[in-house]
Backbone as a ProteinNet text record, in pm:
[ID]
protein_1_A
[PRIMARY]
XXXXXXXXXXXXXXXXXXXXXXXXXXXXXXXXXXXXXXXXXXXXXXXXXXXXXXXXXXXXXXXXXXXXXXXXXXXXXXXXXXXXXXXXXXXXXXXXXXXXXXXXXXXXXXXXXX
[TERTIARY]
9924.7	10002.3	9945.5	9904.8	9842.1	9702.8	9618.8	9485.1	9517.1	9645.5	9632.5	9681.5	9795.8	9842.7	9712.8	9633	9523.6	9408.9	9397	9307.2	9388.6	9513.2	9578.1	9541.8	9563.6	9560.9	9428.1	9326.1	9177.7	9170	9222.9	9155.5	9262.5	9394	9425.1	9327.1	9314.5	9212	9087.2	9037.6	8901.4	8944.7	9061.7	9077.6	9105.8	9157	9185.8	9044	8930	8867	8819.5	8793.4	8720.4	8791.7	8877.9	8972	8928.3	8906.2	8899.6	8758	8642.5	8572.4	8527	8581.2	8579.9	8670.1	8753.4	8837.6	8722.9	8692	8573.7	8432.6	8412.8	8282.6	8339.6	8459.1	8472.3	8516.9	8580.4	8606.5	8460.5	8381.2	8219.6	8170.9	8207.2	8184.4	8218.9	8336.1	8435.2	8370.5	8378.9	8316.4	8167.5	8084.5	7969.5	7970.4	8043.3	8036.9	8094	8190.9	8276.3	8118.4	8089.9	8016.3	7888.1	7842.8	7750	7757.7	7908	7949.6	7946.2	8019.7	8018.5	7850.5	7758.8	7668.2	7573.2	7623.7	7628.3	7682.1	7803.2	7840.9	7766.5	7706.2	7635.3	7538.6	7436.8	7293.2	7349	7440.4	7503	7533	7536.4	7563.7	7415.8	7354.1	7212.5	7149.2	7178.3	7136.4	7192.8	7314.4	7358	7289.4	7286.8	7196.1	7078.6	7014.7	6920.4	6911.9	6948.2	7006.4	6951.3	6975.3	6949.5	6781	6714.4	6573.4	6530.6	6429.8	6398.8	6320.2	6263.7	6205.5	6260.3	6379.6	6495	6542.9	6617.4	6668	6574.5	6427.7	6365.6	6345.9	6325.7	6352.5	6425.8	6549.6	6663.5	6713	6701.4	6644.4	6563.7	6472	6309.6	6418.2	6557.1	6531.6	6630.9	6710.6	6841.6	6746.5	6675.4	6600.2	6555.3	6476.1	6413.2	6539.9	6636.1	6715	6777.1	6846.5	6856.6	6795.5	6649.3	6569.2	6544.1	6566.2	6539.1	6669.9	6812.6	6905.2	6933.5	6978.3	7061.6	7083.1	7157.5	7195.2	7350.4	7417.7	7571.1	7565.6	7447	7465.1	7437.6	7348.8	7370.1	7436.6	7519.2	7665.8	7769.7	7755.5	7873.6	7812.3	7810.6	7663.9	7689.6	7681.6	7706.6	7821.5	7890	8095.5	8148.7	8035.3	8094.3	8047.7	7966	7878.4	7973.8	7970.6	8083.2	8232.8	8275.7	8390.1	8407.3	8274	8287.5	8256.9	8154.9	8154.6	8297.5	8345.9	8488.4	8575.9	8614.6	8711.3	8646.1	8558.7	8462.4	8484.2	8462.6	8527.3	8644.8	8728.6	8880.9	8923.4	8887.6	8930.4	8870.8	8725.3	8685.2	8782.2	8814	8884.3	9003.2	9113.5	9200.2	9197.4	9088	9085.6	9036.5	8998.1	8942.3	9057.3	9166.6	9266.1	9291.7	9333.5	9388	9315	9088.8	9027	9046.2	9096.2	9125.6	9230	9307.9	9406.5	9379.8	9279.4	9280.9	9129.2	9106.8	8995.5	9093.1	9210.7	9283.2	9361.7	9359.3	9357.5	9330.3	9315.1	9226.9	9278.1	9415.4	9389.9	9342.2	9208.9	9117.3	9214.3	9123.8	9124.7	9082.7	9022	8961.5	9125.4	9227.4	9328.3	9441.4	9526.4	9659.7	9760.1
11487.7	11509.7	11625.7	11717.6	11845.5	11814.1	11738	11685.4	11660.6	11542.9	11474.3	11576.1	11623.2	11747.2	11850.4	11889.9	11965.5	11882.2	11737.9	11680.1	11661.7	11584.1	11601.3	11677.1	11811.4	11964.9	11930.7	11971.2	11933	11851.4	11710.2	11596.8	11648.1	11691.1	11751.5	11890.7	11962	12054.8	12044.4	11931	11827.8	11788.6	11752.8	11630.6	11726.4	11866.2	12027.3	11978.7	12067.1	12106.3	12010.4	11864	11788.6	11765.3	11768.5	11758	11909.3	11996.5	12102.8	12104.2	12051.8	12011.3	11915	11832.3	11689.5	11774	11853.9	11932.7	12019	12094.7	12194.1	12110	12025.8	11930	11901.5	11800.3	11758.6	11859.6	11977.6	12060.7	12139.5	12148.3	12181.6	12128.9	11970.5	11871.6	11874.2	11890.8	11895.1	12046.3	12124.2	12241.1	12253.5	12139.1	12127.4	12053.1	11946.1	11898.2	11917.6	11998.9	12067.9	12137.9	12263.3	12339	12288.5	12172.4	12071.8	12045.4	11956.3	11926.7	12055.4	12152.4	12284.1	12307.5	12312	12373.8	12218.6	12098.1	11986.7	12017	12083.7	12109.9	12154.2	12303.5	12380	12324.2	12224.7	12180.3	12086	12038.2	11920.9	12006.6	12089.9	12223.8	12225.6	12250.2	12323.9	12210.6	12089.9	11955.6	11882.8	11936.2	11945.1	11991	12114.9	12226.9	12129	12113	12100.7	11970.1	11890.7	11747.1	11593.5	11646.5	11581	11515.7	11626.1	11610.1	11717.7	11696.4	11765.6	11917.3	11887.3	11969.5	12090.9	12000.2	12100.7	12183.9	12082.1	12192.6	12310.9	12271.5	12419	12515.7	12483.4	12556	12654	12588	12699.6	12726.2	12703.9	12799.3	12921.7	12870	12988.3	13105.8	13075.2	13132.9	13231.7	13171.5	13269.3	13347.6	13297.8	13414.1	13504.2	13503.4	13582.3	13681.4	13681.7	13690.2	13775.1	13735.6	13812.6	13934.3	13928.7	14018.1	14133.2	14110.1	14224.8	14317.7	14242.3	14328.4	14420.8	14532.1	14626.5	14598.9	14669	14671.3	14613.6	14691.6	14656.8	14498.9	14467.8	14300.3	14270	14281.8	14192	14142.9	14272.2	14309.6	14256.4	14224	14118.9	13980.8	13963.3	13839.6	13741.8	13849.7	13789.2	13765	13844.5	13836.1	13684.8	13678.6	13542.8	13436.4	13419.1	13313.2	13286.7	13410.5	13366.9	13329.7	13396.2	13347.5	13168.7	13127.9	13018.5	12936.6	12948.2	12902.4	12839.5	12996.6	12962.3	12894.1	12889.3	12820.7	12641.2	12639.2	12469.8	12431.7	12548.2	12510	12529.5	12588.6	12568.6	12398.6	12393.9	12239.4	12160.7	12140.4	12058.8	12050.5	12126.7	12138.2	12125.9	12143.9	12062.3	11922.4	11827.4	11700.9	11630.7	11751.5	11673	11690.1	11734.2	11764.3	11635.9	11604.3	11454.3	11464	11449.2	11441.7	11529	11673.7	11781.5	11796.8	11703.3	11683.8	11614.2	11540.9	11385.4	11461.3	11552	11656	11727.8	11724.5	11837.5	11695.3	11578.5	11488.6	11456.1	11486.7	11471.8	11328.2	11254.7	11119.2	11014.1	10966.8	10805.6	10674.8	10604	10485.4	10509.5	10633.2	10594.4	10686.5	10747.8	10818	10711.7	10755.7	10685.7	10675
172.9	293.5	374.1	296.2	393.3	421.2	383.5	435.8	549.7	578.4	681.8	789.3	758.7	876.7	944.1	831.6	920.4	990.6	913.6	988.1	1135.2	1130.3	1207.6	1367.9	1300.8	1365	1434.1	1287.7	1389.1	1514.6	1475.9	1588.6	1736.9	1730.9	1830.9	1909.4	1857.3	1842.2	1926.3	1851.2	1932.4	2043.8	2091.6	2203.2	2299.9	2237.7	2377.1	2449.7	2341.5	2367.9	2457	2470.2	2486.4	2655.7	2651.7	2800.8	2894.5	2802.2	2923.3	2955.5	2872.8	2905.7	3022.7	3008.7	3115.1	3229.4	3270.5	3363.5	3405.3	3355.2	3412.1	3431.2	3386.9	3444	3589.9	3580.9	3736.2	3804.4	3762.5	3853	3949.6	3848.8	3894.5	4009.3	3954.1	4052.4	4173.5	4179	4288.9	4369.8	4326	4407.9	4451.3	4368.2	4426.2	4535.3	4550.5	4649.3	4799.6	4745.5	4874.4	4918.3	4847	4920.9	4986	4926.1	5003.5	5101.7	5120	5256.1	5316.8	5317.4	5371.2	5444.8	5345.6	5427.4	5536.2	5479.4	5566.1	5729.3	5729	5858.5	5884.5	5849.7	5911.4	5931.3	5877.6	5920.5	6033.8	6070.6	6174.4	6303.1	6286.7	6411.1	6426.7	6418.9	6415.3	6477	6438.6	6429.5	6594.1	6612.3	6777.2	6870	6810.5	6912.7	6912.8	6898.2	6902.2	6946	6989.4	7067.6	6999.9	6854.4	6764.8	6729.7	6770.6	6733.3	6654.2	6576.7	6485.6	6548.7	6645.5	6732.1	6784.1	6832.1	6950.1	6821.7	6685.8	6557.8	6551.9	6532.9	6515.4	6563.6	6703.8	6795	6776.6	6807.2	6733.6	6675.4	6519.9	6439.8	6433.6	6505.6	6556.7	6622.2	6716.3	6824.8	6786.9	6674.8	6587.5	6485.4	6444.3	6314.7	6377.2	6513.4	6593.9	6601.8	6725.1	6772.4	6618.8	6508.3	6423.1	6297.1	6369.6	6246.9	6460.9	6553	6631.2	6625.7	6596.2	6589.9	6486.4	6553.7	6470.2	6368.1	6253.7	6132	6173.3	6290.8	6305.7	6352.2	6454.4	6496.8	6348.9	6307.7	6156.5	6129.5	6050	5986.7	6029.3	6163.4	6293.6	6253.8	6234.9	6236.4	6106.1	5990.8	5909.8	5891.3	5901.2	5958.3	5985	6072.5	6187.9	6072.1	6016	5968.5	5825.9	5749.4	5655.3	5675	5781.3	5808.2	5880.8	5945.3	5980.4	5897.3	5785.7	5610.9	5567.7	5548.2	5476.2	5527.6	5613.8	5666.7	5699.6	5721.7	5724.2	5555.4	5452.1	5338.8	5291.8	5345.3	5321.6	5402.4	5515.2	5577.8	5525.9	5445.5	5371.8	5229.4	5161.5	5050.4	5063	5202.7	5232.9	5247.7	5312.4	5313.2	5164.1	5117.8	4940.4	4813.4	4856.9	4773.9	4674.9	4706.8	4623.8	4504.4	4528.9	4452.4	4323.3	4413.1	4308.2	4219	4261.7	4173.7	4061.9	4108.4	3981.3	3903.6	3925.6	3831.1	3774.3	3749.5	3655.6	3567.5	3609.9	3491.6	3425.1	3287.7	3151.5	3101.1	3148.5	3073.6	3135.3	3084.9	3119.5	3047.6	3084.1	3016.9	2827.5	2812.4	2687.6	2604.6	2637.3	2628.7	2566.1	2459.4	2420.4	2520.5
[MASK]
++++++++++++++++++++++++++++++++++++++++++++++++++++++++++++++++++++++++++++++++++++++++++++++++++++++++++++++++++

């Protein structure tokens, strides 16, 4: 009777571990792909500017790197301000429209589940 109770124990034990596993895989997932899309916006901006040629994109590109290695330390510092804050929030509204997904990544029971 006590074999079976600790085997018991064990295979519960196993099936934690094995769920928070599969939870933190797709959760990975899930944040890799948000931030993908995330920096997706940003190449689609760039990709505007530039009037959807590869040319015009480099351009300006060329014309912001320029434009940011002559400024100041404070334009920087503003600079980068703007850029993360427009990051975050392109990934907060991305991660608002991906919710659902995130929910069903904190579901550990499949098909292969009792």
């Amino acid at each position: 009777m006590n074999t079976l109770f600790n085997q018991s124990i064990d295979e519960r034990h196993q099936q934690r571990r094995q769920d928070a596993l599969l939870v933190s895989l797709r959760l990975a997932g899930w944040i890799a792909t948000t931030v993908m899309a995330t920096l997706g916006v940003a190449t689609l901006f760039f990709w505007l500017l530039g009037s959807f040629t590869l040319s015009g994109t480099m351009l300006q590109v060329d014309n912001l790197a320029s434009r940011y290695l002559e400024a100041d330390a404070a334009r920087q510092a503003q600079f980068h301000m703007i850029v993360c804050s427009v990051l975050g929030i392109a990934f907060a509204l991305i991660s608002f429209f991906r919710r659902a997904s995130l929910r069903a990544a904190f579901d550990a029971k499949g098909a292969d589940h009792e």
